[in-house]
N, C-alpha and C positions, 0 to 999 in steps of 0.2 A: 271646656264645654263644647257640642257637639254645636258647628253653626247649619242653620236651617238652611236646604235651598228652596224654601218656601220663603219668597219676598211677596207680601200682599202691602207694599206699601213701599212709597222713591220719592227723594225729593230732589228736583232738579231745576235748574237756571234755561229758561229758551228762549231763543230770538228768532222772529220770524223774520222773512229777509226786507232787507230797504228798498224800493221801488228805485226805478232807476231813472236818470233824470233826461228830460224833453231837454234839447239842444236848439240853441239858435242859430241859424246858418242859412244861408241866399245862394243861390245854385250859380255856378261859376265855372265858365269850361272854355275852350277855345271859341267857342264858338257864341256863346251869351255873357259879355262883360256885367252887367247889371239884372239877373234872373231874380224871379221872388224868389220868399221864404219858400227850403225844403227842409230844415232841422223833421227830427223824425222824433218820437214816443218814445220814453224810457220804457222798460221790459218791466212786466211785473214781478217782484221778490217773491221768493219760494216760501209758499205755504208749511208747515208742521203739520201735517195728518196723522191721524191715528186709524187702526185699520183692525178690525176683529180677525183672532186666527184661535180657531176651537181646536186646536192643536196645543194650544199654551195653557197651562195652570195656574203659572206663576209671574211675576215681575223681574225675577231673576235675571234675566238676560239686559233688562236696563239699568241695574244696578250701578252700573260701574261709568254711565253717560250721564256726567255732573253735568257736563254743557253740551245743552243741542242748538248750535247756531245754523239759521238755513243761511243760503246763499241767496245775495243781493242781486236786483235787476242790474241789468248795462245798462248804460246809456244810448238815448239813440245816436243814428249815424244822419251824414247828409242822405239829400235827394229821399227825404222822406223815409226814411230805414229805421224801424223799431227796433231797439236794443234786445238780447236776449234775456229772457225772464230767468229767473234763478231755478235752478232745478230743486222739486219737492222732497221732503224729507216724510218717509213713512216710517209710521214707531209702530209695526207690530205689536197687540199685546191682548191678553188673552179676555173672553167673553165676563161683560162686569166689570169692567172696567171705569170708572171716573175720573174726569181733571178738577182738581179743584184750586182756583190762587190763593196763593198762603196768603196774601196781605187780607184780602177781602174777606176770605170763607166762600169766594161765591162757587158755586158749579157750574164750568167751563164746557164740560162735554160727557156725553157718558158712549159705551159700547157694547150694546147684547147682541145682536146679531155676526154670525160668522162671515167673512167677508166687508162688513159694512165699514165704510169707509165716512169720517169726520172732518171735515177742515177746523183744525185745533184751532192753530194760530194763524190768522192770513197772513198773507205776503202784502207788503205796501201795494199800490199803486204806482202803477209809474207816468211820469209827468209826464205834459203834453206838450209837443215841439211848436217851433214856430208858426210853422205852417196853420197848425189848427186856426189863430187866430186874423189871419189873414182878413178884411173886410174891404168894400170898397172905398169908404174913407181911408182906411189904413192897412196900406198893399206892403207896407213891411217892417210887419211888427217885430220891435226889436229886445221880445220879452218870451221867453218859454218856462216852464213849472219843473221846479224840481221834484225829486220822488217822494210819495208819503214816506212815512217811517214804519219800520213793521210791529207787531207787539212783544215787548219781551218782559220777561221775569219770571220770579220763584213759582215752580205750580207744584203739587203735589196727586201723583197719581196713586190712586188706589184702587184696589180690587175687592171687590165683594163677591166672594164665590156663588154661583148657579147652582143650584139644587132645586130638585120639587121638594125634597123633606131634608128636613133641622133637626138632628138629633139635641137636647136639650136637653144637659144635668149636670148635676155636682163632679167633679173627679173620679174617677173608679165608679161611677155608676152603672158601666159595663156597656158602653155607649160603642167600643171598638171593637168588644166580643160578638156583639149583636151584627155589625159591619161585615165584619170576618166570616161570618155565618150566612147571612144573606146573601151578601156579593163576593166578588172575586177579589174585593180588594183585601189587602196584607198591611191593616197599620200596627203600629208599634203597642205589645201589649202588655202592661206588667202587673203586678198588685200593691200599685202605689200613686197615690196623686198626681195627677198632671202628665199621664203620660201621653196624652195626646197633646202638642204645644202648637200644633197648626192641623186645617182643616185634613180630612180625610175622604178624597170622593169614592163611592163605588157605584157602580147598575145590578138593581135587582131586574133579575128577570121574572117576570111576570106570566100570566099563563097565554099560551096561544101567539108567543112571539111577541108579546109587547113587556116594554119595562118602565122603571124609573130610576132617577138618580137620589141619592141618600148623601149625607154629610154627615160622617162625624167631627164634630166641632168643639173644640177643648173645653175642657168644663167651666160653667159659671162658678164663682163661690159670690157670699153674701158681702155686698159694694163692689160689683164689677161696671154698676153703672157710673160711679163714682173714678172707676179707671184702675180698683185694686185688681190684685190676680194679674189675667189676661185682661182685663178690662174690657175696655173700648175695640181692642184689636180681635176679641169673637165676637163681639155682639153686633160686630157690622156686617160680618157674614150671614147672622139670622134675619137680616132685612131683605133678601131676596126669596128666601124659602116661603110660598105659597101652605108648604102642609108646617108646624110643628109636632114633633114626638117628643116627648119629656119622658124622658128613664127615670123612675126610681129604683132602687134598690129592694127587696123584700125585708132585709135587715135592717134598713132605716129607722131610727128612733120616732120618729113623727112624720109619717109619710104623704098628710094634708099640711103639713107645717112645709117640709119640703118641695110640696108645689108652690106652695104659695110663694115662698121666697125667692123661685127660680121667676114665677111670673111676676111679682114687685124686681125684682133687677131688670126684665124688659120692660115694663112702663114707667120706671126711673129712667131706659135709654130713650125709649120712643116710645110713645102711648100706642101708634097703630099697631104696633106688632100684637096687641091683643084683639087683632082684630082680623089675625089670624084663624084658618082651621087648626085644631090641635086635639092632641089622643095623648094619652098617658102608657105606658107600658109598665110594668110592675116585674123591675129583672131578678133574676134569680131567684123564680119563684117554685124549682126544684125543690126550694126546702120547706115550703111550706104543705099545709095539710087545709083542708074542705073549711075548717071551723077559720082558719087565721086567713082564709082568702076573702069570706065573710066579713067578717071585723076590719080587715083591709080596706075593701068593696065599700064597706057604710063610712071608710073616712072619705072617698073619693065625691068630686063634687058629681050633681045630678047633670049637667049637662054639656059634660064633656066625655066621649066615649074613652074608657078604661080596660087595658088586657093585660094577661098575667101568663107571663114569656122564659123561656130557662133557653140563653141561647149555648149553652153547654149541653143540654137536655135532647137539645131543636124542639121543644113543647110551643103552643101557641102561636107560632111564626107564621104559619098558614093562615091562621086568623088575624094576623095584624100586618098581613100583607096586601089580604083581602080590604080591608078597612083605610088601608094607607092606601088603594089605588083607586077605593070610591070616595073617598076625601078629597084626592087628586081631580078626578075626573067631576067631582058636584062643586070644583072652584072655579074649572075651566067652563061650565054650565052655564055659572053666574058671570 
């Protein structure tokens, strides 16, 4: 079997670094037999950052970084000299990104903007020399702090791909022909279930120089909330998409039966995702005629807009390009 270099998901071990420890030490030279406290500041231990780069797709590149240990503070020097802090550790990774700790569940950090930059893990503290506590009761204290500890453990980074629009359907619903057609992208196309197995992005371009981004996103089947199929590993993708599109087939045996089932597996994963904008598209509707677009049209519900598309044809595509870019722009409104 073919291995994917689409990684939207790493599980890795990270230590942020140990603070470095405050010294105790009384300044001592030829010339001063008996000087106070000069012990100096441990350095601070190097952070774990995470840093957005809209150049990256995938997680693939941290695949293979089981352990990210940053490096520890020094310790300080005499005559009051701060150790050196541990130099930071940047993990590139691409927009969409989230940390989450496997013991907890909790969310550690997330990443949408290009450029932006997160202190994942901090770096200890470094302790405080003697000096600091110097008072005039006590000119020579004979006590300084060692370094915090930094944070370490299992985290799990994942990705949830950026799209304006969610392509959303069963297998072969022709989710990739439709991609192919609109944009420039080239996913993988056969006439056979599952041939999409990870996302697909492409840019339509839109009229007068403006576009949007699309995702074909591998098919749900019925219990993908449940984690059958692809499960859980597409339907995390559809929690960023602001617009959904639901492809049906025109050949489909029950074509209100197969919305519904497509939207009961997102309110099985997450209830808001119905709380999404969303359009139906009706593919490979080449083969149908005036009377069966009708009878079509009266299974579809009243108040979610419905179009009927042949992306072999290019029929309709105009009109649900238009509709997919005032759906876009009437969510950016609100």
């Amino acid at each position: 079997m073919e291995k994917s270099n689409f990684v939207d998901q790493i599980r890795v071990y990270c230590r942020s670094g140990h603070g470095g420890a405050g010294i105790k030490h009384f300044l001592r030279d030829k010339f001063t037999a008996k000087g106070g406290p000069d012990g100096g500041d441990g350095g601070r231990g190097a952070h774990i950052i995470l840093k957005g780069n809209r150049n990256l797709w995938t997680l693939l590149h941290l695949r293979y970084h089981k352990n990210v240990l940053a490096e520890d503070g020094e310790s300080g020097g005499h005559n009051k000299c701060t150790g050196r802090s541990g130099k930071d550790i940047i993990l590139e990774v691409p927009l969409g990104t989230i940390v989450i700790d496997e013991e907890t569940g909790e969310k550690e950090a997330e990443v949408l903007e290009d450029g932006q930059q997160v202190i994942w893990l901090p770096g200890g503290k470094g302790g405080l020399g003697n000096h600091n506590f110097a008072t005039p009761t006590n000119q020579a204290p004979e006590h300084a702090q060692p370094g915090m500890p930094g944070v370490e453990g299992w985290k799990v980074l994942e990705l949830k791909v950026l799209a304006d629009v969610g392509l959303v359907g069963f297998p072969n619903a022709g989710k990739s022909t439709l991609l192919s057609v609109i944009t420039a992208a080239k996913p993988k196309i056969a006439d056979y279930a599952f041939t999409t197995i990870t996302p697909n992005l492409g840019i339509v371009e839109y009229r007068d120089g403006r576009s949007f981004c699309i995702a074909d996103l591998p098919g749900i089947i019925e219990g993908a909330a449940e984690g059958r199929g692809l499960g859980h590993r597409f339907l995390r993708h559809i929690e960023r998409n602001p617009v959904l599109l639901f492809l049906i087939p025109a050949d489909s045996n029950d074509h209100r039966k197969e919305f519904e089932i497509l939207l009961n597996e997102l309110e099985q994963y997450n209830e808001e995702l119905l709380h999404k904008e969303m359009l139906i598209a009706i593919s490979k509707s080449d083969m149908l005629d005036d009377e069966l677009k009708q009878a079509i049209s009266a299974e579809m519900p009243d108040n979610i807009p419905h179009f009927f598309i042949s992306s072999v044809a290019q029929k309709g595509l105009i009109e649900l390009k238009d509709a997919l870019w005032k759906a876009l722009n009437t969510k950016e409104e609100e």
